[in-house]
C-alpha positions as CSV (number, residue, x, y, z in Angstrom):
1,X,62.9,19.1,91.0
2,X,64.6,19.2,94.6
3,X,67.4,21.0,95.5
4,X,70.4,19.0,96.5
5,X,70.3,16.9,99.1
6,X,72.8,17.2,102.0
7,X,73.7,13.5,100.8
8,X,74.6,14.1,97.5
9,X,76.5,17.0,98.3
10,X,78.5,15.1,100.6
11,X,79.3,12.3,98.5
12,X,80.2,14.4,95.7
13,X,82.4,17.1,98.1
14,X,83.6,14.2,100.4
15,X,85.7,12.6,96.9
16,X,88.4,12.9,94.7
17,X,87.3,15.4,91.6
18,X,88.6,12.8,89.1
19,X,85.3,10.8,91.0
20,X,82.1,13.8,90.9
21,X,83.4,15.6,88.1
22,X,80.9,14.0,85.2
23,X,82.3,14.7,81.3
24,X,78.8,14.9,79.7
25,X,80.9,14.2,75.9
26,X,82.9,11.3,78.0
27,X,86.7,11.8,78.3
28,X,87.2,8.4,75.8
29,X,84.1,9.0,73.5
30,X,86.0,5.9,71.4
31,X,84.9,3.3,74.1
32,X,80.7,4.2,71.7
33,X,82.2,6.4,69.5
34,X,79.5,5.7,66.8
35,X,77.3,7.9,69.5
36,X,79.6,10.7,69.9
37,X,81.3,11.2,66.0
38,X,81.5,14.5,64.9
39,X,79.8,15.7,67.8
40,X,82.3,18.4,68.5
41,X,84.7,18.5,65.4
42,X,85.8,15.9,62.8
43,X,87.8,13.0,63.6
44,X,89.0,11.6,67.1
45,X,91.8,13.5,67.5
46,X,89.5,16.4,67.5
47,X,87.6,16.1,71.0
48,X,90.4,16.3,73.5
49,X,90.4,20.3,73.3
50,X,86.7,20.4,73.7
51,X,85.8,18.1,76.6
52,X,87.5,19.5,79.3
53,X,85.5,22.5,79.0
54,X,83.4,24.5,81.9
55,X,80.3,23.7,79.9
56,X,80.9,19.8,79.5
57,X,81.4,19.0,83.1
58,X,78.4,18.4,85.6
59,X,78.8,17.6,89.5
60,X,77.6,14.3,90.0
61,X,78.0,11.7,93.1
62,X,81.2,9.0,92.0
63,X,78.4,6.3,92.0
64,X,76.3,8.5,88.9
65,X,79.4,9.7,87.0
66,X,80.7,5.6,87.0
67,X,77.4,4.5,85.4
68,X,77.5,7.5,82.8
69,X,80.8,5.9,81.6
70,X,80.9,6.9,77.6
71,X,77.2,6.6,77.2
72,X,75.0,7.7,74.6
73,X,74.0,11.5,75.6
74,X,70.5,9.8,75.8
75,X,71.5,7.6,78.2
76,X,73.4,10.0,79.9
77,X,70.0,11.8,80.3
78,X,68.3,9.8,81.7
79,X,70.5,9.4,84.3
80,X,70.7,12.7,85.1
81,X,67.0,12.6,85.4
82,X,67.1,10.2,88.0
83,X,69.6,12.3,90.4
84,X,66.9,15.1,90.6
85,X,69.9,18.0,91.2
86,X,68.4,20.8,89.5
87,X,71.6,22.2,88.5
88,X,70.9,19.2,85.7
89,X,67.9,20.8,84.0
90,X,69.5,22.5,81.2
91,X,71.5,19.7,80.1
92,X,67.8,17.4,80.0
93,X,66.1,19.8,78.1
94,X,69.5,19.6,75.5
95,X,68.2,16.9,72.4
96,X,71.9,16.7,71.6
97,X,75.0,17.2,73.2
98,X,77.8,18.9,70.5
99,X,80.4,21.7,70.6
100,X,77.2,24.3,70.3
101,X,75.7,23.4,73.6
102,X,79.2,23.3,75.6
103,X,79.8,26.8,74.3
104,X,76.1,28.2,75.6
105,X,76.5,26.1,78.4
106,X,79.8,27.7,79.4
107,X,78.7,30.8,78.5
108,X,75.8,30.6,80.5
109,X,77.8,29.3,83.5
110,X,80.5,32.4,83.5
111,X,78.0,34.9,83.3
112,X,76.6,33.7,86.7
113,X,79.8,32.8,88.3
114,X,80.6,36.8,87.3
115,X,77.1,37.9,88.5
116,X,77.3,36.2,92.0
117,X,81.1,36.3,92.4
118,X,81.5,39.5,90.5
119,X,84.6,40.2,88.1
């Protein structure tokens, strides 16, 4: 896998956040909620509290995060396959997307932001 390529990091930076800001568990999971149930709590009232999380959002060009919609998270995989951004591996190698991998994820992702950035 490629680093980024100065296009997709223009399109993504060059846009609204609301456009390159990719909810992997989609912001209305009730659009295929028979793929997302009880992936991160009980019920659909459930989800809001969970999806805006560091560890469910990807950088993605507005074109990707469009066609990612409320997909399946196997769908949603193999799009992010296709944009070859490496920052995407770790979500691919996920078999499932629930509340367990957000946490690790966003884990993961403030213990680098605190080793590069530092406290």
């Amino acid at each position: 896998r490629s680093s980024i390529n100065e296009e997709k990091w223009s399109q993504i930076w060059s846009t609204s956040s609301i456009k390159s800001v990719e909810h992997i568990f989609p912001q209305k999971p009730e659009g295929n909620w028979d793929a997302w149930r009880s992936k991160i709590g009980r019920g659909i009232k459930t989800y809001p509290k969970h999806m805006h999380r560091l560890g469910n959002l990807l950088l993605i060009t507005p074109s990707e995060n469009s066609i990612c919609g409320f997909k399946s998270f196997e769908k949603k995989r193999n799009i992010y396959k296709a944009t070859k951004i490496r920052m995407m591996d770790e979500v691919i190698k996920k078999s499932d997307w629930d509340l367990k991998a957000i946490i690790s994820r966003e884990k993961k992702l403030i213990k680098w932001a605190k080793e590069t950035w530092g406290d």
